[in-house]
C-alpha positions as CSV (number, residue, x, y, z in Angstrom):
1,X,-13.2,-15.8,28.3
2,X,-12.3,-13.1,25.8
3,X,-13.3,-9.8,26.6
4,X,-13.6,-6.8,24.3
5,X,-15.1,-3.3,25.0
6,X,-17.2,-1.5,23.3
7,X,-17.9,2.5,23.4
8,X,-21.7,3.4,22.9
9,X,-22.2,6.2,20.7
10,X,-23.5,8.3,23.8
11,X,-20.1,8.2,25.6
12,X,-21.5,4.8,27.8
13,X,-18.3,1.9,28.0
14,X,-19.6,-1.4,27.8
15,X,-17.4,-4.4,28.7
16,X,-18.9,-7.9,27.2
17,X,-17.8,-11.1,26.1
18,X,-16.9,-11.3,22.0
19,X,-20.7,-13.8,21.2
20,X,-22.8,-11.4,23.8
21,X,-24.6,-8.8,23.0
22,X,-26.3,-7.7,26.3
23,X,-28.7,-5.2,27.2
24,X,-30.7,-3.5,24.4
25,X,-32.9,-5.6,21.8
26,X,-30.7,-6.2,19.5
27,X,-32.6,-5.7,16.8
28,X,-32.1,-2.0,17.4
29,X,-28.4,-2.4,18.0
30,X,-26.4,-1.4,15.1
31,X,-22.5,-1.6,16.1
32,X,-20.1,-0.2,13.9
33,X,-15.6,-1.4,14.4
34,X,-13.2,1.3,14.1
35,X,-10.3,2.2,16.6
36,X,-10.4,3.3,20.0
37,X,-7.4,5.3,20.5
38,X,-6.2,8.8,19.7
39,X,-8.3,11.4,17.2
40,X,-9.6,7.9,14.9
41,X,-11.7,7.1,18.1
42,X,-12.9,10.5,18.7
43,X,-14.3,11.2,15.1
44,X,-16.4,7.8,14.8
45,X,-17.7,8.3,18.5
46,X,-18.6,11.7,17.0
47,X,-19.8,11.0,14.0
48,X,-21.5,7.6,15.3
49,X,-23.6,10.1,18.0
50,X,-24.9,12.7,15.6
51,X,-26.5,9.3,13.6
52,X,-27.7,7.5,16.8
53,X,-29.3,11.1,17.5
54,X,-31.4,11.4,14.5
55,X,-32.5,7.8,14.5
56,X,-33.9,7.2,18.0
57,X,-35.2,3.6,16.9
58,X,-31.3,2.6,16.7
59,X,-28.5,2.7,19.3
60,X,-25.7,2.4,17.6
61,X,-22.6,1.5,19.3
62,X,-18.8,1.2,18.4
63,X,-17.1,-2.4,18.5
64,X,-13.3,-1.4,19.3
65,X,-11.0,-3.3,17.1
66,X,-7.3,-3.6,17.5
67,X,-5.0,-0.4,15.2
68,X,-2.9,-3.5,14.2
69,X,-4.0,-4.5,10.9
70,X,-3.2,-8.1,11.3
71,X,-4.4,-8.2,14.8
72,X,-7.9,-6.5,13.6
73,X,-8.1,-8.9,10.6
74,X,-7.6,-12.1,12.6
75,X,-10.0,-10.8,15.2
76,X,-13.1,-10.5,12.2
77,X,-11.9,-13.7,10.8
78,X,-12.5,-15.3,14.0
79,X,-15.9,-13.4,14.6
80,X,-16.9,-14.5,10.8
81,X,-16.2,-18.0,10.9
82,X,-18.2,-18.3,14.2
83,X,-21.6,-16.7,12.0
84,X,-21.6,-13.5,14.4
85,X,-23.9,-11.0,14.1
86,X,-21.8,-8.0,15.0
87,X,-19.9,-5.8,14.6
88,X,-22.9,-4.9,11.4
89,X,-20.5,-2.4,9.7
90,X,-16.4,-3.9,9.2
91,X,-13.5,-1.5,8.6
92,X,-11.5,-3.0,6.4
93,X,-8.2,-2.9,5.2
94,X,-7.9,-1.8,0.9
95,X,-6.5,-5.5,0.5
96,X,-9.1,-7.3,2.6
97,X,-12.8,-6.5,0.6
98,X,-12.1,-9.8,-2.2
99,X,-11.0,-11.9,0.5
100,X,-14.2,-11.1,2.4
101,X,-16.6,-11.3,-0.2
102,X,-15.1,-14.4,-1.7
103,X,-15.4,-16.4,2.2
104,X,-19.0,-14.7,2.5
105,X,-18.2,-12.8,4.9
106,X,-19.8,-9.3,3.4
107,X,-22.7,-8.4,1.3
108,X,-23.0,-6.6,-1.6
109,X,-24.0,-3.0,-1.7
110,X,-25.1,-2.5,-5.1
111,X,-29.0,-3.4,-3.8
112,X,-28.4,0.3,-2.2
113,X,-27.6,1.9,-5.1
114,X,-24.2,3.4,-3.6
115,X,-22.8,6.9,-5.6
116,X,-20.1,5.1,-7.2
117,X,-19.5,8.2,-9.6
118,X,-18.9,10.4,-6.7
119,X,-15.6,8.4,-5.4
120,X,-12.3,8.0,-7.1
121,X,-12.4,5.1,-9.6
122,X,-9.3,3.3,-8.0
123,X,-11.3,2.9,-4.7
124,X,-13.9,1.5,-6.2
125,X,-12.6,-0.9,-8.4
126,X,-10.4,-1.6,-5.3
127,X,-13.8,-3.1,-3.6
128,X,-15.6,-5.2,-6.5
129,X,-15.1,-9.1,-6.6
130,X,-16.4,-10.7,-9.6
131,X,-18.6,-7.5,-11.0
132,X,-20.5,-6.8,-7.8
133,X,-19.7,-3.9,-4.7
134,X,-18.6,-5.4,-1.4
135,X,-17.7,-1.9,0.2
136,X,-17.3,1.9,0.0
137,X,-14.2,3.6,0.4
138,X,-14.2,5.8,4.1
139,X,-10.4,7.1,3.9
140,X,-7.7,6.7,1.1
141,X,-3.7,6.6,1.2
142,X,-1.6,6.9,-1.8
143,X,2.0,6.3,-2.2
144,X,3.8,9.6,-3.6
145,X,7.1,11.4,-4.6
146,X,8.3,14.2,-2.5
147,X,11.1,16.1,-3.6
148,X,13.4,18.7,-2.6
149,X,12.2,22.2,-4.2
150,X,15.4,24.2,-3.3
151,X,17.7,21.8,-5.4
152,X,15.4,21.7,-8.6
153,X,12.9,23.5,-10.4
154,X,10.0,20.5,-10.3
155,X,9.2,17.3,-9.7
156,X,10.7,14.2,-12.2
157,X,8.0,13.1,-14.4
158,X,10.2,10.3,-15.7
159,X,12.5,7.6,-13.7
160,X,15.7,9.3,-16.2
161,X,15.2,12.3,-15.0
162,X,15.1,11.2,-11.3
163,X,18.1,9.7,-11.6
164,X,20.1,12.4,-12.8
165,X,19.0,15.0,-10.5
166,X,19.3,12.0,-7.8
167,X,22.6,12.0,-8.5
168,X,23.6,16.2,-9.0
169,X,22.5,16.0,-5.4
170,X,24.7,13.4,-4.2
171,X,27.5,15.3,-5.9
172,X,26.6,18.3,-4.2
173,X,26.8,16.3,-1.1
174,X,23.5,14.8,0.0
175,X,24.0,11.5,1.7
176,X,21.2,10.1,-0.4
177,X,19.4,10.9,-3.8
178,X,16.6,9.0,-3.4
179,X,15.4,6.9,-0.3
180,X,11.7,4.0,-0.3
181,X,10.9,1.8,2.0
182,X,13.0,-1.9,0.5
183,X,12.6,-4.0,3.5
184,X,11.2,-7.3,3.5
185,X,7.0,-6.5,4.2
186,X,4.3,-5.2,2.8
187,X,5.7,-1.5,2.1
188,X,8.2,-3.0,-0.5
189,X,5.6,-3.9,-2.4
190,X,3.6,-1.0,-2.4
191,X,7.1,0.6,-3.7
192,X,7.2,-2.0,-6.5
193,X,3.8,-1.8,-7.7
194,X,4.6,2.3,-8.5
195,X,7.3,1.1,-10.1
196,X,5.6,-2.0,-12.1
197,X,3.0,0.3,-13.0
198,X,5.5,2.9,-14.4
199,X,6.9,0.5,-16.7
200,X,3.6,-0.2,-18.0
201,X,3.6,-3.7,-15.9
202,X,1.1,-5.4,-13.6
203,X,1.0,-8.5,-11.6
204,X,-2.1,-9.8,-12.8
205,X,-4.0,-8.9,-16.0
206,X,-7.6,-8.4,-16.2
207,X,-8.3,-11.7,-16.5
208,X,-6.6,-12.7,-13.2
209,X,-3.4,-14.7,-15.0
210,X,-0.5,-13.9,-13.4
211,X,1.9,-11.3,-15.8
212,X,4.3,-10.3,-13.2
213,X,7.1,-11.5,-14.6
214,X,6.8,-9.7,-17.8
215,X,9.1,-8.1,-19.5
216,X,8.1,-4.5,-18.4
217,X,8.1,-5.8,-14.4
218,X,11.8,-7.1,-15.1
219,X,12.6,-3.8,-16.1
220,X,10.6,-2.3,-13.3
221,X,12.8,-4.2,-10.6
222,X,15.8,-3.8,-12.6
223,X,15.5,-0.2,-12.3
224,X,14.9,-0.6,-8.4
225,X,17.8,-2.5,-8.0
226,X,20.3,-0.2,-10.1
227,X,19.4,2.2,-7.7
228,X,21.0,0.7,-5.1
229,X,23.8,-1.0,-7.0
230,X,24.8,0.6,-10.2
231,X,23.4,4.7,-9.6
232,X,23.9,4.6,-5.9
233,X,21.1,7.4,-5.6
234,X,19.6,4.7,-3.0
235,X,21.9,3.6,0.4
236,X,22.0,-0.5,0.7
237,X,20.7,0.2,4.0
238,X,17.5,0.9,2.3
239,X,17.0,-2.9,2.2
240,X,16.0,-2.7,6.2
241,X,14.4,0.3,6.1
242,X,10.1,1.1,6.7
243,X,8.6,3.7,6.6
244,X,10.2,5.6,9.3
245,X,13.4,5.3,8.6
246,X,12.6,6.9,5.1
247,X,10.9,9.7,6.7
248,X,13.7,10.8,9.1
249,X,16.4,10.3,6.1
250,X,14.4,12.8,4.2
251,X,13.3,15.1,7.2
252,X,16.6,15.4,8.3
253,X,17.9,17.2,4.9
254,X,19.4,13.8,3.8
255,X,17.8,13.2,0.7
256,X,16.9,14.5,-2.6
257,X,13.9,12.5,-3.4
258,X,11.4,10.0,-1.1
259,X,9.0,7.7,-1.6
260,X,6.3,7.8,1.5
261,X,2.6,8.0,2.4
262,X,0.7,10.8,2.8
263,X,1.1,10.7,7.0
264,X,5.2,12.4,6.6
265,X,3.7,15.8,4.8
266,X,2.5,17.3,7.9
267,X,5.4,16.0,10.4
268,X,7.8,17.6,7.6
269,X,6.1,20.7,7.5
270,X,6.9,21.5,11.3
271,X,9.7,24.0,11.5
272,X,10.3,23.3,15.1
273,X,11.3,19.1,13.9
274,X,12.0,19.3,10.0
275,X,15.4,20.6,8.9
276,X,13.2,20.7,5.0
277,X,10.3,22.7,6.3
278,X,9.4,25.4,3.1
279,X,11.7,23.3,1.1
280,X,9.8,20.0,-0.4
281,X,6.7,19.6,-2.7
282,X,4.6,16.1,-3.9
283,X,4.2,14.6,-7.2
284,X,2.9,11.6,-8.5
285,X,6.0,8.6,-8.7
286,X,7.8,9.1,-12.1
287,X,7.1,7.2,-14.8
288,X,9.5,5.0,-17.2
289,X,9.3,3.6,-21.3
290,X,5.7,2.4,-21.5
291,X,4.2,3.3,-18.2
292,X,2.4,6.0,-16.4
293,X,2.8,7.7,-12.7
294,X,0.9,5.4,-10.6
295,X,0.3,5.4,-6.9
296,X,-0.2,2.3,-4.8
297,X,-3.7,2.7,-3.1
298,X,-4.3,2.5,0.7
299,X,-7.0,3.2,3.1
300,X,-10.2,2.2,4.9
301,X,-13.4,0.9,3.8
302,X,-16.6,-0.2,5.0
303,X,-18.6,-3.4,4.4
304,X,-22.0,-5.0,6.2
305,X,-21.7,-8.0,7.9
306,X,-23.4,-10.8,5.7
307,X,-24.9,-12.2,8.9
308,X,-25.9,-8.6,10.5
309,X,-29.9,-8.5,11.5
310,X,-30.3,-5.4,10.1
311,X,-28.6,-4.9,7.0
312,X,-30.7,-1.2,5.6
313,X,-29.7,0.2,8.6
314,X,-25.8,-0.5,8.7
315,X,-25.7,0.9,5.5
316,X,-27.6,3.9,6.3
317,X,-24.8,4.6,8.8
318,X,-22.0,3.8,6.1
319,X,-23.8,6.7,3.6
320,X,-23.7,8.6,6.6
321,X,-20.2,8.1,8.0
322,X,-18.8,8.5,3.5
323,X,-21.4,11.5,2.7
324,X,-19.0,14.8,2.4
325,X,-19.5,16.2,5.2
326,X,-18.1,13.5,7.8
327,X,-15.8,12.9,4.9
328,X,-14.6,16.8,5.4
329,X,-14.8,16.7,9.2
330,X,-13.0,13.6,9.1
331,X,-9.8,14.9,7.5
332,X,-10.4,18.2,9.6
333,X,-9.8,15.9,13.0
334,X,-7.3,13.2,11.4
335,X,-6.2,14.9,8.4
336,X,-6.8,11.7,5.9
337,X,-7.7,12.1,2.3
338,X,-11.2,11.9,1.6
339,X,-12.5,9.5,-1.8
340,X,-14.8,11.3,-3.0
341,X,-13.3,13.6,-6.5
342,X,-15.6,16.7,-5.7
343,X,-14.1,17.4,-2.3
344,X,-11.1,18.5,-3.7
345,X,-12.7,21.6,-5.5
346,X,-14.4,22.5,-2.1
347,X,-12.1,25.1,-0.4
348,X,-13.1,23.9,2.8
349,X,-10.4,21.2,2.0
350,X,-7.9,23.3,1.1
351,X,-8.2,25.2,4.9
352,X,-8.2,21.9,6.4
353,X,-5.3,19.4,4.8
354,X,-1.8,20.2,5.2
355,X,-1.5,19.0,2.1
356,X,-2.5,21.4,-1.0
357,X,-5.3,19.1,-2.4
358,X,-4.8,20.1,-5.7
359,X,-1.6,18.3,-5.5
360,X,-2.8,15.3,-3.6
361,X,-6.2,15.2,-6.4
362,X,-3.4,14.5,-9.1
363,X,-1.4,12.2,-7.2
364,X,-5.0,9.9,-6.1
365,X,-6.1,10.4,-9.6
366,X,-3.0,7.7,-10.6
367,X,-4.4,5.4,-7.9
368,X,-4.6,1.6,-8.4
369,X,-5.7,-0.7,-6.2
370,X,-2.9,-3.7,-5.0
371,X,-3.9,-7.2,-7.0
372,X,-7.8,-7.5,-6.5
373,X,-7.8,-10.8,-5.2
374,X,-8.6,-12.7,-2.3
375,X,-5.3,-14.5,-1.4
376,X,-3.6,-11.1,-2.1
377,X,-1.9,-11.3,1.6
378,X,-0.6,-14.9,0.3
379,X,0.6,-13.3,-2.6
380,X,2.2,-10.3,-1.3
381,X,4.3,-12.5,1.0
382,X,5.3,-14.7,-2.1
383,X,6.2,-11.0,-3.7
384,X,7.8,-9.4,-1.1
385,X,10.9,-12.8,-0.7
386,X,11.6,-12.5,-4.3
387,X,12.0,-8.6,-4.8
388,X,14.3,-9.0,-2.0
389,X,16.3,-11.6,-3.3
390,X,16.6,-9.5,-6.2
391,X,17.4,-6.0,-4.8
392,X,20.2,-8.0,-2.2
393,X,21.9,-9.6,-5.7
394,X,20.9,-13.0,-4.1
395,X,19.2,-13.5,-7.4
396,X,18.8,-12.1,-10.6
397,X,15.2,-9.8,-11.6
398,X,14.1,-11.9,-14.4
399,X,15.0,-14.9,-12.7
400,X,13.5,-13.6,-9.3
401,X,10.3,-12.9,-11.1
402,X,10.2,-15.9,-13.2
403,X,10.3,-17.6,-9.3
404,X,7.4,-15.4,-7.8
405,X,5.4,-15.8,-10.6
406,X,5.5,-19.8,-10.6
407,X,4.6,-19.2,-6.8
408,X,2.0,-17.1,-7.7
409,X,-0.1,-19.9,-10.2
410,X,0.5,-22.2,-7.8
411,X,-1.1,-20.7,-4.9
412,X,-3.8,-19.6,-7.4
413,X,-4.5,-23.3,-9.0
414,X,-4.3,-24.3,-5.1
415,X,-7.5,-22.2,-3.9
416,X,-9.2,-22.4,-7.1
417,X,-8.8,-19.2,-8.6
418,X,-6.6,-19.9,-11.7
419,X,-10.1,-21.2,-13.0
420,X,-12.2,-18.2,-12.2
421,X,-9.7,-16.7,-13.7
422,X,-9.8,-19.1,-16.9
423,X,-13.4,-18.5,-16.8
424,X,-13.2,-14.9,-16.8
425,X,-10.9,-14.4,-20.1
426,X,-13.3,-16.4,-21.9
C-alpha cells in the first residue's frame, strides 16, 4: 500500500494511505498540497494555521506532495483519475492548469469572482482554458537578463547590441559573452520562447494553429544558434548545460551576460561565494527586428479539486493563501515574486526581496505564459529535439522548425485540438 503523510495545520503528522481520509468528518476537512521540505513547507504550515485558526468549523491540513515536478504531477494525475476527493486545493505547475481543466480535473473560479485586475495579466491568461479561470497565480518566475555592470554602462535592449558588447568582453578576455541554459529539457525552451517572442514570433497564434515555424521563429533560432557558431559569445558546451551550470559560469566572473531565473540573484549577491557580488544588474531579455523583451513565465498556482466536498471553502483558503499579505510574508520567508502588480509599490517589498522590485516589476511586466494548451508537456518535448538539432548543426533552423511544427499539428489533430482550434478562429 502507498503511504503518504500529511502535516495538519496545527503541527500534528498524520501518516494514511493515498484513498483514506481518517479521523475528522471530512466534511470539515479541507487539505491543501504544497511541499514538505525546507522554508516552502514552513510558510504553508504557517499560513495554513493562522486560516485553520479563524475558521474553527474547518481543519485544514497539508497533503505533502513530492518538489519534483514530474513526480508531483503524476502523483495528482493518479489521485484524479481515481475521482479522489483530496487534496481540495492543487499546486500546480504554470504549464499544468489547461491540461487540468481540459481532463476535468479542476473547476472554474470565475463563480468566486476572483480579483483578476489585481495580478499580472501574464498569470492570468496563463490559467484560462477556453474563456473561463481554472486557477490563481500563488508565486511567479520569470526568465531575465543579467549583465555585468562594471564592463558596460546598461543593460542591451536589443539582440545587436548584446552581441557586440558580448563580444568587447571576450576580447577583453572573458571566457564567455553570453551563457543560457541549451540542453536538451524544458529550460531550452523557456530560453527559446524569449527569443521567439523577441523576434515578434510565437508557437501558436490566438487561434491555437501552430506558427512556430514562422519566419520570425527561424530568425529567432538562427540568432541562437550564431551564438554559438558564428559570434562565439556562447561556449558549445552550452548545449549540455541547466541551469546551474549557467549560474556558476556567470558567478564565477566568467561571463558577460546570462540568461537565468530569478533563484541566482540572491546566491550572486553573496560576497563570501560570488566573485560578481556589487557588479551585475537585471533586465528584461533583449529584443530583435519586430519583437519585444519578453520573459518566459514560471511559478505556482492553485486550483480546487473538481471532486472536492467543499468547494467555497477551498477557495476561501486560496484568497487567503494569494491576498497581499501571505503574498508579502511569503517572499519575506522564500523570497519568490509575488503576482499581484500593487505589491511592487509597497516598500515593504523592497526591504524584503533581494531583488530591487522595481527592476523585477519591469522584467514580469514582459511576462507570457508558455503555449496555453493542454498537451503543452507533449509539445515541449517535440520543441526541445528540434531546437537541439538545430543549435548542434545536425539540422538546419528553418528546416528544424518546419519538422517541429509538422509534429506539433499532428499531436494536435491526434487529441482533438486542431478543431477547437478551427472552431476558435471562426
Amino acid at each position: 500500500m502507498e503511504i503518504e503523510f500529511v502535516a495538519t495545520a496545527r503541527g500534528a503528522l498524520l501518516a494514511f494511505a493515498v484513498a483514506a481520509c481518517g479521523g475528522a468528518d471530512p466534511s470539515n476537512v479541507l487539505t491543501v498540497s504544497g511541499s514538505g521540505l525546507g522554508r516552502e513547507a514552513e510558510i504553508l504550515r504557517r499560513q495554513a494555521a493562522r486560516f485553520d485558526a479563524s475558521h474553527p468549523e474547518l481543519e485544514v491540513e497539508i497533503r505533502v506532495t513530492p518538489d519534483a515536478a514530474d513526480q508531483r504531477h503524476q502523483l495528482y494525475v493518479q489521485w484524479l483519475n481515481a475521482h479522489a476527493d483530496a487534496p481540495d486545493i492543487l499546486q500546480l505547475d504554470a504549464i499544468w492548469t489547461p491540461e487540468f481543466a481540459a481532463a476535468g480535473w479542476i473547476l472554474p473560479l470565475d463563480r468566486f469572482a476572483p480579483p483578476v485586475d489585481s495580478f499580472f495579466a501574464a498569470s492570468i491568461d496563463a490559467n484560462r482554458w477556453q474563456g473561463q479561470l481554472y486557477a490563481l497565480p500563488w508565486f511567479v518566475d520569470v526568465g531575465m537578463l543579467y549583465w555585468r555592470t562594471d564592463l558596460m554602462p546598461a543593460a542591451p535592449t536589443s539582440f545587436d547590441e548584446l552581441v557586440v558588447a558580448a563580444q568587447a568582453a571576450r576580447r577583453a578576455g572573458l571566457p564567455y559573452g553570453f551563457v543560457w541554459q541549451g540542453a536538451r529539457y524544458e529550460g531550452l525552451v523557456t530560453v527559446f520562447l524569449e527569443f521567439l517572442g523577441g523576434f515578434g514570433g510565437r508557437v501558436l497564434d490566438d487561434g491555437g494553429a501552430v506558427v512556430v515555424d514562422s519566419d520570425a521563429a527561424v530568425r529567432a533560432l538562427a540568432a541562437m544558434r550564431a551564438a554559438i557558431h558564428e559570434t562565439g559569445i556562447t561556449p558549445q558546451s552550452v548545449l549540455t548545460w541547466q541551469e546551474e551550470q549557467t549560474r556558476f559560469a556567470f558567478q564565477n566572473g566568467g561571463a558577460a551576460f546570462m540568461r537565468n531565473w530569478p533563484y541566482a540573484y540572491g546566491l550572486m549577491a553573496d560576497s563570501a561565494e560570488s566573485n560578481v557580488h556589487g557588479r551585475f544588474g537585471i533586465a528584461p531579455m533583449p529584443a530583435g527586428s519586430g519583437g519585444a523583451p519578453t520573459a518566459t513565465l514560471g511559478g505556482a498556482q492553485l486550483a480546487i479539486n473538481a471532486y472536492s466536498r467543499n468547494p467555497a471553502a477551498a477557495y476561501a483558503l486560496i484568497a487567503y493563501l494569494t491576498a497581499p499579505e501571505q503574498m508579502l510574508e511569503r517572499a519575506a520567508v522564500v523570497g519568490q515574486f509575488p503576482p499581484r502588480h500593487a505589491l511592487y509599490d509597497a516598500p515593504e517589498l523592497a526591504r524584503i526581496l533581494s531583488v530591487p522590485p522595481a527592476q523585477a516589476r519591469t522584467i514580469i511586466e514582459h511576462a507570457r505564459p508558455r503555449p496555453v494548451t493542454p498537451v503543452y508537456t507533449e509539445l515541449s518535448q517535440i520543441l526541445q529535439i528540434h531546437l537541439h538539432r538545430a543549435l548542434s548543426r545536425q539540422r538546419e533552423p528553418a528546416a528544424a522548425l518546419a519538422d517541429a511544427a509538422r509534429e506539433i499539428r499532428t499531436l494536435l489533430e491526434r487529441t482533438g485540438l486542431a478543431r477547437r482550434s478551427a472552431h476558435a478562429a471562426r
